[in-house]
C-alpha angles and dihedrals in degrees: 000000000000132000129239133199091198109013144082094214085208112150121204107208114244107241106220118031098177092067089066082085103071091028099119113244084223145066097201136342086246095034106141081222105048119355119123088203093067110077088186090053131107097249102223112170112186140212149201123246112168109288087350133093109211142187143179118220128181093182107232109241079249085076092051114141111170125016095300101351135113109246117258089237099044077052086050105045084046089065101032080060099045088047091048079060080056096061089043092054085051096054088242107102101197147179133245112255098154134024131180127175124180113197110207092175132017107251120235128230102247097033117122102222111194105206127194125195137181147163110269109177130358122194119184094317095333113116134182136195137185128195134178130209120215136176124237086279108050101257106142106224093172134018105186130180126186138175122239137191125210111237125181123228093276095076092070096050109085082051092061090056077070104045130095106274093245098055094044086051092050087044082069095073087069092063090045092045092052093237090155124059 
């Protein structure tokens, strides 16, 4: 097992594996994480290992912090958006209410950074989740947790009043298709 400096490394099992089928490797078509619509987005595509959501990422120069390095917030929107997989492998789509990222070694542009998320407690609605982010030989640059809450499709609803007609009409796919529980 591996060991952790912030983290529980507790993984709750996913309880039906056959639904990560049909989970959507996508937010949105527009999400900044995820989205293959958004040219200025991070790209994650995520996958599916056992009770773990994973992604590769090599950050684009346009996510640059310090000389040569990936900015701390590109790192941290990477993982807000793996652990929100995580939500959706677990039939509970969520919100972030809570994100930590502890950075144990600056990430370099050029660098490809695997990163594995899942669901570690859950108390009433509260979940949490906790990822790590290695390089191709093992070594962890980041460890993140962060505490989600499930929302239904409602909550998303006052936003749409404000969106461009054409995306609030494609967001209704996600009511028809039964993406929330």
């Amino acid at each position: 097992m591996d060991s952790y400096r912030y983290l529980t490394g507790t993984v709750i099992p996913v309880s039906d594996h056959g639904a990560l089928a049909r989970v959507p490797t996508m937010h949105l078509p527009w999400c900044f994480g995820c989205g293959p619509e958004n040219a200025e987005g991070l790209g994650l595509r995520p996958h599916f290992v056992g009770d773990r959501v994973e992604a590769e990422i090599r950050f684009a120069p346009r996510f640059q912090g310090g000389p040569g390095l990936v900015h701390g917030g590109a790192i941290s929107a990477f993982f807000d958006d793996l652990m929100g997989f995580v939500m959706m492998a677990h039939q509970r789509p969520g919100v972030t209410a809570k994100l930590e990222t502890n950075f144990l070694r600056p990430i370099p542009l050029g660098m490809t950074l695997h990163g594995a998320a899942w669901l570690c407690a859950q108390e009433g609605r509260k979940l949490w989740a906790e990822a790590v982010g290695e390089d191709d030989h093992g070594y962890r640059y980041i460890e993140a947790t962060a505490l989600f809450l499930p929302v239904m499709a409602e909550h998303f609803a006052k936003t749409m009043r404000h969106m461009d007609p054409e995306q609030a009409a494609r967001l209704s796919r996600y009511e028809r298709d039964g993406y929330y529980p």
